[in-house]
C-alpha positions, 0 to 999 in steps of 0.5 A: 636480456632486458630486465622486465622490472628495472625499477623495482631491481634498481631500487633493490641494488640502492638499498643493499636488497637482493632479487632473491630476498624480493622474491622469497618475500612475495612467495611468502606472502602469497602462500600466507595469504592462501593459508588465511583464505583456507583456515577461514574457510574451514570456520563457516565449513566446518559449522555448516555441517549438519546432521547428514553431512556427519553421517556421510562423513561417518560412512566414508571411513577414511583418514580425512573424515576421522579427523574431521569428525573429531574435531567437530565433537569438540566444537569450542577448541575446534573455533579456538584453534581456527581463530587463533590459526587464522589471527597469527597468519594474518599477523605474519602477513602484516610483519612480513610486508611491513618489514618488506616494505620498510626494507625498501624505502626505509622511514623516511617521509616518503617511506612512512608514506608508503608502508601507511599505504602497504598497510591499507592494500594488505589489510584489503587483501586479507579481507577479500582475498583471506575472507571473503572469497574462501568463505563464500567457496565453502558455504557452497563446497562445505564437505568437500572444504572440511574433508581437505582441510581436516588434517592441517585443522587437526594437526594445529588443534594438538600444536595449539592446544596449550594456547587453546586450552588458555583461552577457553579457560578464560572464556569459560571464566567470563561466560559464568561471569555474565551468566551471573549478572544475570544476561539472557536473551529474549525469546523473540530474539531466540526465535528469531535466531531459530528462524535464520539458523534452520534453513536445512533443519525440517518443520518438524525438528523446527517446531521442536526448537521452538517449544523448547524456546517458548517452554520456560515461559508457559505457567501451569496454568495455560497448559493444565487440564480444567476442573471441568476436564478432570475425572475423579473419583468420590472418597465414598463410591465403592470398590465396584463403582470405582473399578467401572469407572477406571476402566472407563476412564482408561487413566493410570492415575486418577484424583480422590477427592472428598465431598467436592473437587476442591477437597482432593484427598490424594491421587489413586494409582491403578497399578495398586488396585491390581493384586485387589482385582478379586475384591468385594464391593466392601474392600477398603480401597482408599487405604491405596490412596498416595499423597497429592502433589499441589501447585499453584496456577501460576508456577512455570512449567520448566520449574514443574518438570524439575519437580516431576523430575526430583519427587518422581511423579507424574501428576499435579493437582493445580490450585488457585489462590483460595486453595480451590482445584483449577485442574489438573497438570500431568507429565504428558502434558508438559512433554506435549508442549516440546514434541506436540500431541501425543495419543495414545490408545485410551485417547477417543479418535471421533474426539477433536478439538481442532479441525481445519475446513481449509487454509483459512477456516477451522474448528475448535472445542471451546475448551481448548487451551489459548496456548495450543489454539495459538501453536496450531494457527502458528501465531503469536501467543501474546496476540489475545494479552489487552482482552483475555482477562483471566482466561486461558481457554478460547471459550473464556477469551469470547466470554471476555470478548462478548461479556455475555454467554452467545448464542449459537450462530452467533458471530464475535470478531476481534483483530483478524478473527471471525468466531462463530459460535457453533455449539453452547450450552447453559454455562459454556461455549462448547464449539466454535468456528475461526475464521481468518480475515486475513493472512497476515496473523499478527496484525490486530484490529477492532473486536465487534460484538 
């Protein structure tokens, strides 16, 4: 019988190499280049899974699925192990063929030559063929990619632990490093990362993510209550008076103050009134009264939950620079800026300070925050920065926009908005009608009186 690669046996026979010894050296080759291509396609696999995918994995009860839940509870030696599987596949593929192919054609000139180019066809094929192609397969196939790929990943993560562990030590090392030299990322860049790694995630859990993202940037000041909103209660009113008026108000904890809101005396909580019920219009209630917790306009609000947190309250009063009372900061208002609005049973449902007409009109109360105006038109909240002033309502923001107070039906528009104004009073723009120009909500224009 003829041999079907004549050249190839004769320049196996002029430099001493067996058919044998070629043989085992491409299945070698192949079966590392299928191994590359599986471990790679375990990374993007296995970090693809989300929520559901682990809870199905969960209901399989089997051998696979364990395993598989398992290392996805370890993510970093999980990658670890992956990445360092996958370097040393690939550097075998690299010894294996240069050695192979120094073997044949020794180094000489021509050699030299052709291991430069065995070099560049390997490196293709690792490219193409050990990354490309798996990862594509799993990113469409990523539960059944994991579930076969579990017991080999799982084995190798206990194998490999050592050399692991190492190099997570040392990234950990790193990681605090650069945490100390102060890197950070941008919240346009974490929003924008949010946006391209939350395409299975729902609007819901999205706007979550975004309001713990934007969170760290919000002061107590474009979150409070004004002092317009607060009810308090006089030092002087008594015990009757202040019974009927906390049972109007529906509030657990209410501000004291003395002859005028910015002289708070202390913060009066309900729970303490209760064994005092049965008093007499002279009972002494003030004696109840806890210490105010104060702070300043311009403290931000993730530093705030840490006080809440530490000093175990729930309210603060908010005070400008001359000491004044600006208004009033609770814990629920905090939680609303992660989770959204929260209502409860004290909360007057015919009381609204948003409604939408249609995709392009709504309403709003004038003494609606900038910060939830922004949130519930989803826009840029640095949209209104050149014209705001010292402002953080939408009334104040037309005040600044206008420089006087506007009648009702007036019209003010700035950038995309049409504002009509559609209730005020002597002091205050009360309501007020929005008006999209346009869709695109991020494109600034020229304000009009």
């Amino acid at each position: 019988m003829d041999d079907p690669y004549p050249s190839l046996m004769l320049l196996a026979e002029i430099n001493q190499v067996s058919a044998s010894y070629i043989l085992i050296n491409v299945i070698i080759f192949v079966i590392l280049l299928l191994a590359s291509g599986l471990v790679s396609g375990s990374e993007v696999a296995f970090f693809s899974l989300n929520a559901e995918d682990i809870s199905e994995m969960d209901d399989r009860l089997d051998k696979r699925a364990a395993k598989a839940i398992q290392l996805i509870e370890s993510p970093k030696n999980l990658l670890s192990t992956i990445l360092i599987l996958n370097n040393l596949i690939n550097i075998g593929i690299v010894t294996l063929t240069t050695f192979f192919t120094w073997s044949l054609f020794g180094l000489n000139a021509t050699g030299i030559l052709i291991i430069i180019g065995q070099t560049v066809g390997v490196t293709f094929a690792i490219v193409f063929f050990g990354e490309i192609v798996p990862k594509v397969y799993a990113t469409k196939a990523k539960m059944e990619f994991s579930l076969f790929m579990a017991p080999f990943i799982y084995f190798f993560s206990i194998f490999l632990k050592p050399l692991s562990f190492f190099l997570m030590t040392l990234s950990n090392i790193i990681e605090k490093r650069i945490e100390k030299k102060g890197y950070s990322l941008s919240v346009d860049e974490l929003n924008q990362a949010l946006e391209i790694t939350t395409e299975d995630t729902t609007d819901e859990e999205k706007d979550i993510l975004k309001g713990i993202v934007n969170f760290g940037t919000l002061s107590v000041r474009q979150v409070m209550q004004s002092r317009m909103d607060i009810t308090a209660v006089d030092f002087e009113t008594d015990f009757h008076e202040l019974m009927d008026k906390i049972n109007k108000s529906g509030y657990s904890r209410i501000p004291v103050y003395k002859e005028t809101i910015d002289h708070i005396a202390g913060i009066l909580y309900i729970k303490d009134l209760l064994s005092h019920i049965e008093q007499d219009e002279n009972f002494e209630w003030q004696h109840l009264i806890r210490k105010g917790f104060f702070v300043p306009e311009n403290k931000k609000v993730d530093a705030l939950l840490k006080d809440f947190q530490k000093k175990r309250v729930h309210m603060a009063i908010v005070v400008d620079e001359y000491g004044g009372t600006s208004g009033l900061v609770t814990l629920e208002d905090l939680i609303e800026e992660i989770i959204g609005e929260i209502n409860d049973e004290f909360d007057d449902a015919d009381e609204f300070f948003f409604k939408e007409i249609d995709t392009h009109t709504f309403v709003f109360e004038g003494k609606v925050s900038l910060n939830d105006f922004c949130k519930k038109l989803d826009i840029d909240q640095q949209i209104f920065d050149d014209v705001k002033g010292e402002s953080e309502s939408l009334g104040g923001l037309l005040l600044e926009i206008n420089s006087n107070l506007p009648k009702n039906g007036s019209k003010i528009r700035y950038a995309n908005f049409e504002f009509t104004i559609l209730a005020v009073d002597a002091k205050r723009i009360k309501k007020v009608k929005v008006h999209l120009l346009s869709e695109d909500k991020e494109t600034l224009g020229h304000n009009e009186d």
